[in-house]
C-alpha positions as CSV (number, residue, x, y, z in Angstrom):
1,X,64.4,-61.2,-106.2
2,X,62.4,-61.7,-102.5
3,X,60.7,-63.9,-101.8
4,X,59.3,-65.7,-98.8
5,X,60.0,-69.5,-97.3
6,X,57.3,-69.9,-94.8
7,X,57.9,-72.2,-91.7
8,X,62.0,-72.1,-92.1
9,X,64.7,-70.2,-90.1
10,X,65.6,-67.5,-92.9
11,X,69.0,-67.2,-92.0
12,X,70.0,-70.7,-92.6
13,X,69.1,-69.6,-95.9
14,X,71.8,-69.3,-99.0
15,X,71.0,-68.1,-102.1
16,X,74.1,-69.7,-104.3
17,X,73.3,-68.7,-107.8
18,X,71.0,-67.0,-110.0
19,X,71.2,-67.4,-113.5
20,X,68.9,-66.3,-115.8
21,X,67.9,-67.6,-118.8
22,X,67.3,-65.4,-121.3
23,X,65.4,-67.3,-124.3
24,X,63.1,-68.9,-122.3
25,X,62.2,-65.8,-120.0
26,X,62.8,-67.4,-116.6
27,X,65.3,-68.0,-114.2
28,X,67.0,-70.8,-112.2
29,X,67.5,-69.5,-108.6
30,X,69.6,-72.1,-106.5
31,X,68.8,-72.3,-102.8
32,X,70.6,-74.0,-100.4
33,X,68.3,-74.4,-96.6
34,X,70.3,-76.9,-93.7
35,X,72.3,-78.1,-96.5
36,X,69.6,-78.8,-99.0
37,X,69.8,-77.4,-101.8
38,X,66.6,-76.3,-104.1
39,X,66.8,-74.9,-107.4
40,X,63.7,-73.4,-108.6
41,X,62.6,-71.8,-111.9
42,X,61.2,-68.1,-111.4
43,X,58.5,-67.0,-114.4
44,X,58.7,-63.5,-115.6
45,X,55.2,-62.1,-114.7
46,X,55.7,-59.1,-117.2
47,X,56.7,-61.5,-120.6
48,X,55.0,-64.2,-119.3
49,X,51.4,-61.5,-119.5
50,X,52.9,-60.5,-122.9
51,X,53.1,-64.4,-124.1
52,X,50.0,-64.9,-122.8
53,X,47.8,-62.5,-124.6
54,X,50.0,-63.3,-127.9
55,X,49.1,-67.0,-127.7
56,X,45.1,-65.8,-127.1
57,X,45.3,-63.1,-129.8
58,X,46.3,-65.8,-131.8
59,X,44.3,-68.4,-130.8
60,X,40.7,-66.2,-131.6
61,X,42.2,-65.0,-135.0
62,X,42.8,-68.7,-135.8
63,X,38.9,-69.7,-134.0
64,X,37.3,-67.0,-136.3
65,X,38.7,-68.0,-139.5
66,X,37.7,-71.8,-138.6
67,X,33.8,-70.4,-137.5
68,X,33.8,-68.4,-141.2
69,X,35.1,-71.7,-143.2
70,X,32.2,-73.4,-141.9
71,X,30.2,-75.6,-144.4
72,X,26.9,-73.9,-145.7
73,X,24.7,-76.9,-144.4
74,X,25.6,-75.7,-140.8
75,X,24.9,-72.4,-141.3
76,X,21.7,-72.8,-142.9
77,X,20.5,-75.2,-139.8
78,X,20.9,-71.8,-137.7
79,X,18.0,-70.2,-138.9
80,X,15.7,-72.8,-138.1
81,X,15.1,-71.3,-134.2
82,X,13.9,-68.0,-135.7
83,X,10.3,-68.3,-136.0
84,X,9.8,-67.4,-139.2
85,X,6.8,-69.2,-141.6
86,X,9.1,-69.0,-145.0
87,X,13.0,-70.3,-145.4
88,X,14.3,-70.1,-148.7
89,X,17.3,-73.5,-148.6
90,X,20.4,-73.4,-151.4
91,X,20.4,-76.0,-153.7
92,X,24.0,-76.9,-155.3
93,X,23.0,-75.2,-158.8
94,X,23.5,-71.5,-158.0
95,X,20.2,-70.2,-160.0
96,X,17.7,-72.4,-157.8
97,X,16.3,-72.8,-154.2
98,X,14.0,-74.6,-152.2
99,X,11.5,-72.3,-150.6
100,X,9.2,-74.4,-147.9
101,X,6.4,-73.0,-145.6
102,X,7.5,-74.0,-142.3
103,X,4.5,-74.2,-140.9
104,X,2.7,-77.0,-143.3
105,X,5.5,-78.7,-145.5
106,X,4.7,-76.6,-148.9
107,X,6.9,-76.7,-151.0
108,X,8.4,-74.7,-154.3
109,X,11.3,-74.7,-156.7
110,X,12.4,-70.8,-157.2
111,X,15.1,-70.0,-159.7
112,X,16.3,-66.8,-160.9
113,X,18.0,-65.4,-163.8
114,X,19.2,-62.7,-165.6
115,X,16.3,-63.0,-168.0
116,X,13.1,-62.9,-167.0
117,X,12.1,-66.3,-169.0
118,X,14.7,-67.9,-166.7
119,X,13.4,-66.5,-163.4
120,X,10.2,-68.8,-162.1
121,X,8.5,-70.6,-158.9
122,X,7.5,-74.2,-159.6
123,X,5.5,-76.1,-156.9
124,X,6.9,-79.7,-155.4
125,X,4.4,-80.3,-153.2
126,X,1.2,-78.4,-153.2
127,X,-0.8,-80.5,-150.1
128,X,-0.5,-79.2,-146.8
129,X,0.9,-82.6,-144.8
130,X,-0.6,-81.3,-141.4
131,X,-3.9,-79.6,-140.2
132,X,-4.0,-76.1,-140.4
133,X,-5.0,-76.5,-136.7
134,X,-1.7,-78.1,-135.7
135,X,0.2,-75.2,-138.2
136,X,3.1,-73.5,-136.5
137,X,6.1,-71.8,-137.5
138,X,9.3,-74.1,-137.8
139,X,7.4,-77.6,-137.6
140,X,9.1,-78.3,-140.9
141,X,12.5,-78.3,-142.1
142,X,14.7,-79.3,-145.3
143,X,18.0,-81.2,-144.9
144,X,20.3,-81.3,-148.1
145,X,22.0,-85.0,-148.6
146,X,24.5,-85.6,-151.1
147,X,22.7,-86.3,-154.2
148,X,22.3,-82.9,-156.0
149,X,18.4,-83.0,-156.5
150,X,17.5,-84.3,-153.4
151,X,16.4,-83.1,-149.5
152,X,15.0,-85.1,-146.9
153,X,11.5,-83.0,-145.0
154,X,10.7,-83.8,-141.7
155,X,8.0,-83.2,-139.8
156,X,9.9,-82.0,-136.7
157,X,7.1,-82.6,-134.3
158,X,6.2,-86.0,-135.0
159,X,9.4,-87.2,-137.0
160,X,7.5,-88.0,-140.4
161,X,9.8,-87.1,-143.5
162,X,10.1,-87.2,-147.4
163,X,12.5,-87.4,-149.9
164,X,12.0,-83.8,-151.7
165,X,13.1,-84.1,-155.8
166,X,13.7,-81.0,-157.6
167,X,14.6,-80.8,-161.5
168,X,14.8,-78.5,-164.4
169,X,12.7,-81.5,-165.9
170,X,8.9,-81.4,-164.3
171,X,8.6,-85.3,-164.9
172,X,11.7,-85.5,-162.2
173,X,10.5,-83.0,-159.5
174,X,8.1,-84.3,-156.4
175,X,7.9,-85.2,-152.7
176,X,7.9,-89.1,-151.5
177,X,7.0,-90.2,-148.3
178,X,10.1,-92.1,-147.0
179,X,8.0,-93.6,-143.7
């Protein structure tokens, strides 16, 4: 090992031991300067690279498993910056969706089947809740809550929102103003 001990008279220096220590990938080098004596723990550069890109292998594999158990309500909130006028949302029953115009707070209840009798698009809110000259493309947006038949709408640029009901049952579907 060399090494250099700046601002000291080098040959008052005394290396006494060197031991190294093989399961931790170091070593303990004892130094003795004037009658001092220092020991100090030298990293292997070579395993300490080789440890290093292990624990950062392991650390992404580990992040990208956590980023693809992600719930669906965060996903779903990532399409909102795309400027698109349509987004279909996921209700908990796996044959129906919410599909809302974005620009105007329309609203429908699609469900598909394997039958064509089970496959249809129901309105929820036929009345456009701004002026077509204020329309744009993402001024609206569905949030699930916990209740199975329920989203809260909001009005993104002015903060208004509504409870959004959808049923298999047309007397339990609708839109409610919630302020």
């Amino acid at each position: 090992m060399k090494g250099v001990i700046r601002g000291a008279d080098t040959s008052k220096i005394e290396v006494i031991s060197l031991k190294p220590i093989f399961w931790t990938n170091h070593t303990t080098l004892t130094l003795s300067l004037n009658s001092v004596v220092i020991e100090v723990e030298v990293f292997y550069i070579r395993f300490m690279k080789k440890s290093i890109l292990s624990i950062l292998i392991i650390t992404c594999t580990v992040l990208s498993y956590a980023q693809a158990q992600k719930p669906q309500i965060v996903e779903q909130h990532s399409q909102i910056f795309s400027p698109l006028p349509f987004r279909l949302y996921p209700t908990q029953n796996m044959w129906n969706f919410i599909k809302l115009d974005t620009r105007n707070g329309k609203i429908w209840q699609v469900q598909y089947g394997l039958k064509s009798e089970a496959r249809f698009e129901v309105v929820l809110n036929g009345i456009t809740l701004t002026s077509s000259d204020k329309e744009e493309n993402n001024r609206f947006a569905l949030y699930p809550t916990q209740n199975f038949y329920s989203f809260i709408l909001i009005d993104q640029l002015d903060g208004r929102t509504w409870q959004v009901q959808w049923s298999t049952e047309p007397e339990n579907r609708g839109i409610f103003p919630i302020n």
